[in-house]
PDB file of N, CA, C and O in Angstrom:
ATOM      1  N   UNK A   1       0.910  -9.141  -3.982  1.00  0.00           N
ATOM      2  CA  UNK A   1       1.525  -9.845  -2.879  1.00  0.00           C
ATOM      3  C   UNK A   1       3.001  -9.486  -2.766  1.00  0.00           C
ATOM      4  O   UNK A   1       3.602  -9.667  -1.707  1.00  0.00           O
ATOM      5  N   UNK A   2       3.488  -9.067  -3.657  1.00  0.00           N
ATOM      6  CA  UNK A   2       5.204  -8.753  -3.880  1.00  0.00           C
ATOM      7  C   UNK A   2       5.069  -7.525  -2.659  1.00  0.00           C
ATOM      8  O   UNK A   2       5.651  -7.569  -1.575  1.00  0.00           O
ATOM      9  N   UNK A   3       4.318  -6.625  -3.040  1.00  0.00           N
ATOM     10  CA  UNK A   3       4.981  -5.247  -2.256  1.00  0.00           C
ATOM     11  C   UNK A   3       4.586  -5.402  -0.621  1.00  0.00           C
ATOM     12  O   UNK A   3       4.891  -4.472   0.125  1.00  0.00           O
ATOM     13  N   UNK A   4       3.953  -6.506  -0.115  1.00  0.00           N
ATOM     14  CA  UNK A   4       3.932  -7.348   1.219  1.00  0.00           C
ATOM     15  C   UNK A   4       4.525  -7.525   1.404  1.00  0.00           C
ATOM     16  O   UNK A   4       5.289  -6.854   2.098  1.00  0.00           O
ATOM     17  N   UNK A   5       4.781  -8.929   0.810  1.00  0.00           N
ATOM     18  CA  UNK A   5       6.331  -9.311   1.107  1.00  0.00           C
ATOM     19  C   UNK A   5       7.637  -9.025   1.342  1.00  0.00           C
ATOM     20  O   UNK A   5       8.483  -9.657   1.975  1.00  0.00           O
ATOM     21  N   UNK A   6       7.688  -8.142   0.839  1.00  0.00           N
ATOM     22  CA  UNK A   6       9.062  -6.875   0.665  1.00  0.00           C
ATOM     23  C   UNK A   6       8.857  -6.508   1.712  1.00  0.00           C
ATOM     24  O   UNK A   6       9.840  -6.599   2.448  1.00  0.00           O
ATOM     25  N   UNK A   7       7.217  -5.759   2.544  1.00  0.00           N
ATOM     26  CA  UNK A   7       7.642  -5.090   3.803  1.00  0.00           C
ATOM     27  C   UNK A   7       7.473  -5.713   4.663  1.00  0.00           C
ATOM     28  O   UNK A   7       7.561  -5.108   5.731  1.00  0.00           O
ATOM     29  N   UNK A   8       7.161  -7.135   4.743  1.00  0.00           N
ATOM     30  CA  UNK A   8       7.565  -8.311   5.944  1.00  0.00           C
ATOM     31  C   UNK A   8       8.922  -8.577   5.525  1.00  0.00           C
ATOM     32  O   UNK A   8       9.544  -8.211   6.522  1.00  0.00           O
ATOM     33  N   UNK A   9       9.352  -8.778   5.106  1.00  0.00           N
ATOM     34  CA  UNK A   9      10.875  -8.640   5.016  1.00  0.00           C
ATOM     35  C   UNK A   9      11.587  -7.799   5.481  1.00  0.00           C
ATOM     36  O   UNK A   9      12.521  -8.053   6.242  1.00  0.00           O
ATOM     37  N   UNK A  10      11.237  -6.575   5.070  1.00  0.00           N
ATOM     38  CA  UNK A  10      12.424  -5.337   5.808  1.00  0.00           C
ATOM     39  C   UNK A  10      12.001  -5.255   7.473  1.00  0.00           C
ATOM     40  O   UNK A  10      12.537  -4.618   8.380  1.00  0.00           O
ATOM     41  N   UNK A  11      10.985  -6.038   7.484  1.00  0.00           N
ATOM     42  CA  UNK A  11      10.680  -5.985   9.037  1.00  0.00           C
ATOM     43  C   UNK A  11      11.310  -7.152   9.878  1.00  0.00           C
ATOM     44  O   UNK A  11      11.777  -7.056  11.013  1.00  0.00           O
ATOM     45  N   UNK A  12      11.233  -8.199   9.144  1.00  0.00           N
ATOM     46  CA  UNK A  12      11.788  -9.314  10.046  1.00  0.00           C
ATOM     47  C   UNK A  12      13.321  -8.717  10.061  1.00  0.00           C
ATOM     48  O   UNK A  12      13.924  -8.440  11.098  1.00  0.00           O
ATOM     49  N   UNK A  13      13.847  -8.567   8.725  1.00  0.00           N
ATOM     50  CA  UNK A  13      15.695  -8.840   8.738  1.00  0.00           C
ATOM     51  C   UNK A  13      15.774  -7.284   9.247  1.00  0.00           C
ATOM     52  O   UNK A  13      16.869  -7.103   8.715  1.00  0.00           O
ATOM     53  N   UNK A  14      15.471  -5.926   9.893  1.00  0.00           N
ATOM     54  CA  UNK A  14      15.032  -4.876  10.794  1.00  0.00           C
ATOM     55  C   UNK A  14      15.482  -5.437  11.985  1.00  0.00           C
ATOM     56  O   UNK A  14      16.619  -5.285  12.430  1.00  0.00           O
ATOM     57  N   UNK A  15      14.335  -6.274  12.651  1.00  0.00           N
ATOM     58  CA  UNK A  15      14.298  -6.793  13.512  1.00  0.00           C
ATOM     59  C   UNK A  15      15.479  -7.418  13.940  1.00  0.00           C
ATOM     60  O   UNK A  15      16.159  -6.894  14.822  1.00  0.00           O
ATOM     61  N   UNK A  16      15.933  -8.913  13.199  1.00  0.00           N
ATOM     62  CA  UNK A  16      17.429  -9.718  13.352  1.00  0.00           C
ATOM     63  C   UNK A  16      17.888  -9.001  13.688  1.00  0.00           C
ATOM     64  O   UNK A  16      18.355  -9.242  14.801  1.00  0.00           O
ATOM     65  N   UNK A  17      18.256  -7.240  13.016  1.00  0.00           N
ATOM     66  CA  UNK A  17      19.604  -7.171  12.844  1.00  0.00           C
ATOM     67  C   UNK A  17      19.587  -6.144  14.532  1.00  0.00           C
ATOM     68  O   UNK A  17      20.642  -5.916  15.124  1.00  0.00           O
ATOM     69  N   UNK A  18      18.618  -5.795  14.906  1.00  0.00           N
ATOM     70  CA  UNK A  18      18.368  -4.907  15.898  1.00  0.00           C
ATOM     71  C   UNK A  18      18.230  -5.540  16.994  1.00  0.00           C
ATOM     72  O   UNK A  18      19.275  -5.271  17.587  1.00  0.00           O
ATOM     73  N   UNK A  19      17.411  -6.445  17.892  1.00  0.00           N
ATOM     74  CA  UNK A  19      17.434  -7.689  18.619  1.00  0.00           C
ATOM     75  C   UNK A  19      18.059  -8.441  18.887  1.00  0.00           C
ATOM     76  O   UNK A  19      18.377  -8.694  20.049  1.00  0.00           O
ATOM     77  N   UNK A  20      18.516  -9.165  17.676  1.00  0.00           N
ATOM     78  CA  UNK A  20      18.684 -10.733  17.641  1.00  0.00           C
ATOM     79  C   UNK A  20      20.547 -10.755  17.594  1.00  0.00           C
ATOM     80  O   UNK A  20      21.070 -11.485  18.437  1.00  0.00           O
ATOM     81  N   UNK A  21      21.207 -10.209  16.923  1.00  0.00           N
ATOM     82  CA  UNK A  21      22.851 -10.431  16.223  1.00  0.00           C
ATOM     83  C   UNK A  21      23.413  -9.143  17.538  1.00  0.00           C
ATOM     84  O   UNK A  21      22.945  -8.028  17.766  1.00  0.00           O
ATOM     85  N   UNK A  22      24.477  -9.819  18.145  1.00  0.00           N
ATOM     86  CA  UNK A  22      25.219  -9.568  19.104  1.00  0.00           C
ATOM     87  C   UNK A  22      27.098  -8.982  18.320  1.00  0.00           C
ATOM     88  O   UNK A  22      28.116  -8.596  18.894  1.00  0.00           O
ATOM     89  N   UNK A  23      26.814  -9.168  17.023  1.00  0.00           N
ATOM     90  CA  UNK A  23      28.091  -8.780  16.072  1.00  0.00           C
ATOM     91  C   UNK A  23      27.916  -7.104  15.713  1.00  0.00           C
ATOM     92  O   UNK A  23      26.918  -6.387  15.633  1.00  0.00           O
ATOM     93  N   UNK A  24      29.570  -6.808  15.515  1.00  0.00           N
ATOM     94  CA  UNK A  24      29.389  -5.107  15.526  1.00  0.00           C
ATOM     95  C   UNK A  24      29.850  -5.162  14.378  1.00  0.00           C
ATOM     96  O   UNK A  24      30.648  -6.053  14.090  1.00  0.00           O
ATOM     97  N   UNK A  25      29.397  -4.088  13.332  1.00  0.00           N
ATOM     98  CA  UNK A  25      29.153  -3.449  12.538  1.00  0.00           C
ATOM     99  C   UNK A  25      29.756  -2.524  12.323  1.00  0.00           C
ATOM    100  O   UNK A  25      29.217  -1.472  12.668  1.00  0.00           O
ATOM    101  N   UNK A  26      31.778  -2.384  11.359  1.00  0.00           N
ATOM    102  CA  UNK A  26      32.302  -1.010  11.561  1.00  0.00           C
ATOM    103  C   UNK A  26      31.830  -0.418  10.577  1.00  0.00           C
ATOM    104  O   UNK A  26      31.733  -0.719   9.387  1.00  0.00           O
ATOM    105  N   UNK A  27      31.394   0.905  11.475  1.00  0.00           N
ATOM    106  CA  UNK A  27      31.127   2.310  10.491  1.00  0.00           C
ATOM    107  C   UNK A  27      29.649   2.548  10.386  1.00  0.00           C
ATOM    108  O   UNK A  27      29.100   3.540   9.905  1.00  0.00           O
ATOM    109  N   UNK A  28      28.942   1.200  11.049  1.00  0.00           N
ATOM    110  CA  UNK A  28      27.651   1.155  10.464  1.00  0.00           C
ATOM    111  C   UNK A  28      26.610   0.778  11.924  1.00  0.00           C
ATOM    112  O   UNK A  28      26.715  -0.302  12.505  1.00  0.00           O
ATOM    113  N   UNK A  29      25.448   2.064  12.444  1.00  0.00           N
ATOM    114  CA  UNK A  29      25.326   1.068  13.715  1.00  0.00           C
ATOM    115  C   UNK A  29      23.898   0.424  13.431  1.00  0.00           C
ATOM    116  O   UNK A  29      22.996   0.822  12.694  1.00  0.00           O
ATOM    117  N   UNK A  30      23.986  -0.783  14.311  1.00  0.00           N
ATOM    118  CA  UNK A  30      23.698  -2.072  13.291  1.00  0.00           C
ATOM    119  C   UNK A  30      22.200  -1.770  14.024  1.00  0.00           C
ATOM    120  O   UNK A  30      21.157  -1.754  13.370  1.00  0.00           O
ATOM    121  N   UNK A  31      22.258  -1.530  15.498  1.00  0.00           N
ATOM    122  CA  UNK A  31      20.395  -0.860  15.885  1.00  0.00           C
ATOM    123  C   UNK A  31      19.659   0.079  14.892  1.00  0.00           C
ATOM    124  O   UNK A  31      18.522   0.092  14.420  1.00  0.00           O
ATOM    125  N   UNK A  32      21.054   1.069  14.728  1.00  0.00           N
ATOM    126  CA  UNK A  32      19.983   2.580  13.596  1.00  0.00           C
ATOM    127  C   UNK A  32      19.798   1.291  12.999  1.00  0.00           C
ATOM    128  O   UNK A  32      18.940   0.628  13.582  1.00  0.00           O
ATOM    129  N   UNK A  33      20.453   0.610  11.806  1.00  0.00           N
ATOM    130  CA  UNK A  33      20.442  -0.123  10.604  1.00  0.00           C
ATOM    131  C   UNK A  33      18.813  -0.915  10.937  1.00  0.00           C
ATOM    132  O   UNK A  33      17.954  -1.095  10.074  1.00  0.00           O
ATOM    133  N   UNK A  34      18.713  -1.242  12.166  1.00  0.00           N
ATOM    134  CA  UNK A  34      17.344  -2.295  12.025  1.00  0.00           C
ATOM    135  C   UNK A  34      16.444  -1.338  12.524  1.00  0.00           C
ATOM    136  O   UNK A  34      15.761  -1.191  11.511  1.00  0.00           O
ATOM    137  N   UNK A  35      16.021  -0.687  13.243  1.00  0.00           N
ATOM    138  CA  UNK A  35      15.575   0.294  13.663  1.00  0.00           C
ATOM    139  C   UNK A  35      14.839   1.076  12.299  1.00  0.00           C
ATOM    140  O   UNK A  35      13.622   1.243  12.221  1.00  0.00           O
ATOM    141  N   UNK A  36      15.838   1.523  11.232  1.00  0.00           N
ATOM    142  CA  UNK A  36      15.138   1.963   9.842  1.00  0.00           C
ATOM    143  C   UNK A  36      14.463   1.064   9.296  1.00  0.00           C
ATOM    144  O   UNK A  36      13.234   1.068   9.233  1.00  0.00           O
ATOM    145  N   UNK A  37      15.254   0.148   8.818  1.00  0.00           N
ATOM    146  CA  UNK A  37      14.417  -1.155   8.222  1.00  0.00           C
ATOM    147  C   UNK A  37      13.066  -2.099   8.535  1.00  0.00           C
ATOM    148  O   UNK A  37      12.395  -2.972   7.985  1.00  0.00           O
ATOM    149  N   UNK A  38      13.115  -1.363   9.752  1.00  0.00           N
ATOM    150  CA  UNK A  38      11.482  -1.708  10.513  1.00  0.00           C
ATOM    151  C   UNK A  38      10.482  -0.984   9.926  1.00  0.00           C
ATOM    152  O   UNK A  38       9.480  -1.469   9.399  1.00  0.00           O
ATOM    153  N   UNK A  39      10.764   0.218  10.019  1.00  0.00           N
ATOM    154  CA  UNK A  39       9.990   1.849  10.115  1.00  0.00           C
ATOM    155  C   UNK A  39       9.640   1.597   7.912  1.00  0.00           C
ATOM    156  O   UNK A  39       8.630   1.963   7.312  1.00  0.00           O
ATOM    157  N   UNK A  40      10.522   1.095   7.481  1.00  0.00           N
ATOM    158  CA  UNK A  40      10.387   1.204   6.139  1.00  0.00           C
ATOM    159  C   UNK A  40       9.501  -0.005   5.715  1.00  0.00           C
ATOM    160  O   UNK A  40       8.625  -0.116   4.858  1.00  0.00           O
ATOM    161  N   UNK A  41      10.021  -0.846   6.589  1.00  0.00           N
ATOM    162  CA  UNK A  41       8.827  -2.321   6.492  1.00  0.00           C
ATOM    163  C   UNK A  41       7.540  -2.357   7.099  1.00  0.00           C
ATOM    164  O   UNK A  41       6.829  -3.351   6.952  1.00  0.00           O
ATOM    165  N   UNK A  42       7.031  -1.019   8.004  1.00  0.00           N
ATOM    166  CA  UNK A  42       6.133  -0.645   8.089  1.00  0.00           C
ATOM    167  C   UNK A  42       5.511   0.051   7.228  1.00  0.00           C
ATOM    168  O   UNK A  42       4.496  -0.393   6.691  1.00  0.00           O
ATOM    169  N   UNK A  43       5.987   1.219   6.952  1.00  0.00           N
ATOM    170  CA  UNK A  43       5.553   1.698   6.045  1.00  0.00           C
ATOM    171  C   UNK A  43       4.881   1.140   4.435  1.00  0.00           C
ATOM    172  O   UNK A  43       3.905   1.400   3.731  1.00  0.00           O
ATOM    173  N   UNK A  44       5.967   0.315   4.402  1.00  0.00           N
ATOM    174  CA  UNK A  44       5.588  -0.372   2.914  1.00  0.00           C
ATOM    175  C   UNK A  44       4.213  -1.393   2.869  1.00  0.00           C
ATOM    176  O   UNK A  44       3.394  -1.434   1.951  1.00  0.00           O
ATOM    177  N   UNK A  45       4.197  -2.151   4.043  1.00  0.00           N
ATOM    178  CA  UNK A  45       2.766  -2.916   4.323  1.00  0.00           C
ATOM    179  C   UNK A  45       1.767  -1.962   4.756  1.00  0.00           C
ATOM    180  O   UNK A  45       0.626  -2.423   4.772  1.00  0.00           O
ATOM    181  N   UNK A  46       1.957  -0.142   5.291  1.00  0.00           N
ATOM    182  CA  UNK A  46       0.928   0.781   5.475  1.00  0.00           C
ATOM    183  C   UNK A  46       0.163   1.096   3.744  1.00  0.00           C
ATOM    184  O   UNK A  46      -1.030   1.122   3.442  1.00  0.00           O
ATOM    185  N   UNK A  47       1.536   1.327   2.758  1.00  0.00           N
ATOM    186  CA  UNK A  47       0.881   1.454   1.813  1.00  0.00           C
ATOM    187  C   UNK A  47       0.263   0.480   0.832  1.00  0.00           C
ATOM    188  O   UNK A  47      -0.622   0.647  -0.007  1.00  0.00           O
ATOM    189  N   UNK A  48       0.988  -0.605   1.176  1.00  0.00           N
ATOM    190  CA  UNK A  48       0.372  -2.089   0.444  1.00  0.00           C
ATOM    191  C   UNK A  48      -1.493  -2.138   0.956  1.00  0.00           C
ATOM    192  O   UNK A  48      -2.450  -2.364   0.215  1.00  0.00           O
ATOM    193  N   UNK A  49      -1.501  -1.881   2.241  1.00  0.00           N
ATOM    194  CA  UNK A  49      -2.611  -1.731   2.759  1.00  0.00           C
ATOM    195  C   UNK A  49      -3.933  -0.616   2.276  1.00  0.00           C
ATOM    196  O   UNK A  49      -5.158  -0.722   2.343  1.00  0.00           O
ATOM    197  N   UNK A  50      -3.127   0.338   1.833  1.00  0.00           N
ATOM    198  CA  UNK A  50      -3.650   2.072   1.177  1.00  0.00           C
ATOM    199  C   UNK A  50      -3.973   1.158  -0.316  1.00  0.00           C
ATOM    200  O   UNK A  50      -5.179   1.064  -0.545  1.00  0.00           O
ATOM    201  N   UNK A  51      -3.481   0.795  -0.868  1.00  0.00           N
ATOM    202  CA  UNK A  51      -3.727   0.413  -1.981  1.00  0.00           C
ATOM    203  C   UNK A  51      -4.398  -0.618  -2.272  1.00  0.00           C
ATOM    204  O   UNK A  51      -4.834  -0.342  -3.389  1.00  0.00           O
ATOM    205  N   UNK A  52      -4.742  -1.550  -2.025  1.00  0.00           N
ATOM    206  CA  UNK A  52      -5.198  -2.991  -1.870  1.00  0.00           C
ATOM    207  C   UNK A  52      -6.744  -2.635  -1.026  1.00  0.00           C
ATOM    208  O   UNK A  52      -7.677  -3.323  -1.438  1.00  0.00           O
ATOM    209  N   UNK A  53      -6.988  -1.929  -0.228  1.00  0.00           N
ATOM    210  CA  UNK A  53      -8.342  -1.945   0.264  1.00  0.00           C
ATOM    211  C   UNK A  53      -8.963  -1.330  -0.415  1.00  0.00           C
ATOM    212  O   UNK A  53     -10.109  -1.778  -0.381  1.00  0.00           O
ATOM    213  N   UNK A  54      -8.862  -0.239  -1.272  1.00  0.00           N
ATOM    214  CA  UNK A  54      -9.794  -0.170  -2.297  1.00  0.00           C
ATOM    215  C   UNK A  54     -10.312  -1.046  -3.685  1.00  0.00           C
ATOM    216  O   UNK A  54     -11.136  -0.617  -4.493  1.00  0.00           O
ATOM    217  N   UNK A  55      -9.773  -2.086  -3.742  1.00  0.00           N
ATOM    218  CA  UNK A  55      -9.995  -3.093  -4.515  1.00  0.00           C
ATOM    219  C   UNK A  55     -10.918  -4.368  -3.993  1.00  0.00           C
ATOM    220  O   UNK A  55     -11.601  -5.097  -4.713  1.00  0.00           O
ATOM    221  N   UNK A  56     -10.738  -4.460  -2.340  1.00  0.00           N
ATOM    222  CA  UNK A  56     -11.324  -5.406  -2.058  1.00  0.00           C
ATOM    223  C   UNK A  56     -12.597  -4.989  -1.238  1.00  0.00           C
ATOM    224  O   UNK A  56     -13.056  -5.898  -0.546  1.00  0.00           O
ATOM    225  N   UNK A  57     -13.338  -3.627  -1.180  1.00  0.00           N
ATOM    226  CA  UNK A  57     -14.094  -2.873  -0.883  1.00  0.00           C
ATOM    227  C   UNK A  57     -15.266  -2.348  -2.304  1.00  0.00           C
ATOM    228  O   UNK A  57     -15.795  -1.248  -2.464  1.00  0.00           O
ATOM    229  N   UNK A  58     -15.363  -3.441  -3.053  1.00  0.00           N
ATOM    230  CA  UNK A  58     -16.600  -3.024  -4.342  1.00  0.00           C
ATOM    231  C   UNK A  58     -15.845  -2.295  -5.826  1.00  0.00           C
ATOM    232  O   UNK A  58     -16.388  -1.921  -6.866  1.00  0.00           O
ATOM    233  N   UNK A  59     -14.021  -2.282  -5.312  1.00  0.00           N
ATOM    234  CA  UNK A  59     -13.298  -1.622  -6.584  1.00  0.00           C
ATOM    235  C   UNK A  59     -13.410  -0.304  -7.785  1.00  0.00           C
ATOM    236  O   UNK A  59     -14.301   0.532  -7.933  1.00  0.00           O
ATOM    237  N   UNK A  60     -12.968  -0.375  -8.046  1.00  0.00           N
ATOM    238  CA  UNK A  60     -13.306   1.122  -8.377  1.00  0.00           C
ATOM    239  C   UNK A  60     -14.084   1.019 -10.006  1.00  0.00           C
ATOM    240  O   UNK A  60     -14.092  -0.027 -10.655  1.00  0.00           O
ATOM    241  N   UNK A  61     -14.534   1.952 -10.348  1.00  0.00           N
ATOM    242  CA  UNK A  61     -15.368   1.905 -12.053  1.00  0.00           C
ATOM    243  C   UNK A  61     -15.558   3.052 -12.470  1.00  0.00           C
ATOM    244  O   UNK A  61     -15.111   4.040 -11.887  1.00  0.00           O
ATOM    245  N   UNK A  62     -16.023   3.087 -13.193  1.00  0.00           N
ATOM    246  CA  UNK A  62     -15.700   3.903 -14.550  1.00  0.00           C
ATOM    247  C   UNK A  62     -17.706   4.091 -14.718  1.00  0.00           C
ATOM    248  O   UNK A  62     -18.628   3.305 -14.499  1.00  0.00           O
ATOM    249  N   UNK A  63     -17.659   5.331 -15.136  1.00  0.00           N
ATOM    250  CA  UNK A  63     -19.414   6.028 -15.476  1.00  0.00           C
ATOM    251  C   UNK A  63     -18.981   6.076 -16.690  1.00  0.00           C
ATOM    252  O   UNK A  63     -18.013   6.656 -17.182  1.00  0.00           O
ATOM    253  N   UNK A  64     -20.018   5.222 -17.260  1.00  0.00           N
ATOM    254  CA  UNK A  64     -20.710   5.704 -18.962  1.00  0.00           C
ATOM    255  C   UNK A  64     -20.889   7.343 -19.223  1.00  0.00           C
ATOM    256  O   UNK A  64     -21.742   8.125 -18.803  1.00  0.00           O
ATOM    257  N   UNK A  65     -19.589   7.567 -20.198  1.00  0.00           N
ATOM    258  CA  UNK A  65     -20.387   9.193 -20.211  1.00  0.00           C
ATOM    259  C   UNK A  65     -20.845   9.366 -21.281  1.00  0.00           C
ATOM    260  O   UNK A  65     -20.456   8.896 -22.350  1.00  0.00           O
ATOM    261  N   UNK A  66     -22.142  10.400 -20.973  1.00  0.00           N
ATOM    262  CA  UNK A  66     -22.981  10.399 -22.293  1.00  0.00           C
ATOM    263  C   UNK A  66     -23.108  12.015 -22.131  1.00  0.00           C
ATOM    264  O   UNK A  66     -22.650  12.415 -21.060  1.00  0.00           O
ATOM    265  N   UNK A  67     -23.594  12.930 -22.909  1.00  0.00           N
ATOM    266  CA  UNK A  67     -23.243  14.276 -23.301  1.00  0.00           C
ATOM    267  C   UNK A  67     -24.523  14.686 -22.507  1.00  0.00           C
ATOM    268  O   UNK A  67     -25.494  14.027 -22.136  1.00  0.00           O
ATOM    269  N   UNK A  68     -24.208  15.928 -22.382  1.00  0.00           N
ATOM    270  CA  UNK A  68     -25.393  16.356 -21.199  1.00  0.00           C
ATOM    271  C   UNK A  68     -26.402  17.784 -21.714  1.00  0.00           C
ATOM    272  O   UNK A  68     -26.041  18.930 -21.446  1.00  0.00           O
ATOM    273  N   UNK A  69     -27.494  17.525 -22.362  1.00  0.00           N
ATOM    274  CA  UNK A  69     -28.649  17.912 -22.482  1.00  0.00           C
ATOM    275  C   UNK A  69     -29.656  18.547 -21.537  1.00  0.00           C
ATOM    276  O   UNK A  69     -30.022  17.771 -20.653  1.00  0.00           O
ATOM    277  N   UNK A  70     -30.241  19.855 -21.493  1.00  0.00           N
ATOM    278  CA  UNK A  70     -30.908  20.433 -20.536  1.00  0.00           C
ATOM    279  C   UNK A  70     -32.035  20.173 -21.506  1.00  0.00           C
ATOM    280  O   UNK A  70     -31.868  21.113 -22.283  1.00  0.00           O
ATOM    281  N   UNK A  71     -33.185  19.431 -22.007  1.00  0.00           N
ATOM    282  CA  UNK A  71     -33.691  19.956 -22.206  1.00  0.00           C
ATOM    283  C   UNK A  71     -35.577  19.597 -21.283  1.00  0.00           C
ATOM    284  O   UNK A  71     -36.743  19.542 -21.675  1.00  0.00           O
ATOM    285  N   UNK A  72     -35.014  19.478 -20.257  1.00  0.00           N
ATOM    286  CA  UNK A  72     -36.195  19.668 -19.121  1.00  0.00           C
ATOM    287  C   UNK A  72     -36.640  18.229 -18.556  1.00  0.00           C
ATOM    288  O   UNK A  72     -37.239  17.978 -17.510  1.00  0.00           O
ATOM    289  N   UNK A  73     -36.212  17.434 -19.466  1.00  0.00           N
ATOM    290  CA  UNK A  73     -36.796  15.711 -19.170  1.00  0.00           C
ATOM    291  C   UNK A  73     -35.638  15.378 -17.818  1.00  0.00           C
ATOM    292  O   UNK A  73     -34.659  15.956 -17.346  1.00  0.00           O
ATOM    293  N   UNK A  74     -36.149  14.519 -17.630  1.00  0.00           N
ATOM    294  CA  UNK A  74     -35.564  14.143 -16.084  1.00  0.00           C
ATOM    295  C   UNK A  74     -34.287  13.119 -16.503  1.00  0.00           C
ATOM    296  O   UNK A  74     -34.552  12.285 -17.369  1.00  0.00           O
ATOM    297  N   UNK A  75     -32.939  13.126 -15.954  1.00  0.00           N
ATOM    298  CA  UNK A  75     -32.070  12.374 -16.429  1.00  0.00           C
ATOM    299  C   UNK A  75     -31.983  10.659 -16.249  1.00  0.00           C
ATOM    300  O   UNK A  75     -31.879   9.966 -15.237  1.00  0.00           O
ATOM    301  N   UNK A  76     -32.044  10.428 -17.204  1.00  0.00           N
ATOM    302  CA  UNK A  76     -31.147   8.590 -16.550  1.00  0.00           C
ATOM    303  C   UNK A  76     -29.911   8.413 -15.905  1.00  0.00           C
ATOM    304  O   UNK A  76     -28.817   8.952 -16.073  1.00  0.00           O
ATOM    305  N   UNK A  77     -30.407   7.342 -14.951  1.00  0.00           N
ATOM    306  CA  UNK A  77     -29.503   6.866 -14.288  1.00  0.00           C
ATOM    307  C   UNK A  77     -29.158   6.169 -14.996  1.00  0.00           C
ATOM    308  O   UNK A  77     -29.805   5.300 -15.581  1.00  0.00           O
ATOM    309  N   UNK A  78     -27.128   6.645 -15.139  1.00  0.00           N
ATOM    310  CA  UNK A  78     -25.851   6.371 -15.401  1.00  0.00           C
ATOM    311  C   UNK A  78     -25.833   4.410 -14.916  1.00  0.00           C
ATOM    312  O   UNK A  78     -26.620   3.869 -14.140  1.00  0.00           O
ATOM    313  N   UNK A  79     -24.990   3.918 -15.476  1.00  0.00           N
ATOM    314  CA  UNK A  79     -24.494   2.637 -15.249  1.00  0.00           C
ATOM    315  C   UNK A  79     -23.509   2.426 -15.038  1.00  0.00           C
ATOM    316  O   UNK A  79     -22.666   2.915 -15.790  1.00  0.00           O
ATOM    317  N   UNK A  80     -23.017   1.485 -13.767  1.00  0.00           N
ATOM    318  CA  UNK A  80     -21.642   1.639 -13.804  1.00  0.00           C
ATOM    319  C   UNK A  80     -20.696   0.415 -14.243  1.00  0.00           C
ATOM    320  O   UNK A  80     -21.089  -0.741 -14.081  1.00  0.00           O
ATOM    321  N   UNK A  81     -19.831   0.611 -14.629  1.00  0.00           N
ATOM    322  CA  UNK A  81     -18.668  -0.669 -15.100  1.00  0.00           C
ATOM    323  C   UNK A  81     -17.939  -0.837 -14.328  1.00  0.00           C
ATOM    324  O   UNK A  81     -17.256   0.146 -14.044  1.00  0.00           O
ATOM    325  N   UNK A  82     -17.716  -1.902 -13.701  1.00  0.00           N
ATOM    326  CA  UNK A  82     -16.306  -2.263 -12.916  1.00  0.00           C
ATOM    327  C   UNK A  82     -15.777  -3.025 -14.272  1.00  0.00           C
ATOM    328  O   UNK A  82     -16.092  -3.714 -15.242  1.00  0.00           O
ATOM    329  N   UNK A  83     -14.521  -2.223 -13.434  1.00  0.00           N
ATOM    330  CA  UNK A  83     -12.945  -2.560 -14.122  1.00  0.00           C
ATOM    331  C   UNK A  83     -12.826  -4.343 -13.636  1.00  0.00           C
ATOM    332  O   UNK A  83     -11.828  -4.999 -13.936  1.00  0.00           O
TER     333      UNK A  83
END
């Protein structure tokens, strides 16, 4: 939930500072300033998103490995472990 939060954050205070605050900013322009902070608070909930749906989609696991034998018999089916 942290790395959400972080990019609803850089999106709202993005936003304030681009929209909302009518105060100038020397040296610094305060649209680029929210304008980035959007694009990065997107980004960060794109990858919060990249990461998090494979967990809530059956998660990921791990195959029993067992050493691999030709010798003509038909194989067993492997078992799997979730993590």
């Amino acid at each position: 939930m942290g790395k959400l939060g972080a990019g609803i954050t850089l999106l709202v205070v993005g936003a304030v500072l681009t929209f909302a605050l009518t105060i100038d900013i020397p040296g610094i322009g305060k649209d680029t300033l929210g304008i980035i902070l959007m694009a990065a608070g997107v980004l960060a909930i794109g990858f919060w998103l990249m990461t998090e749906n494979g967990y809530r989609r059956g998660g990921s696991y791990v195959e029993d490995s067992a050493p691999v034998v030709d010798d003509g018999v038909a194989p067993v089916r492997r078992r799997r472990r979730f993590l």
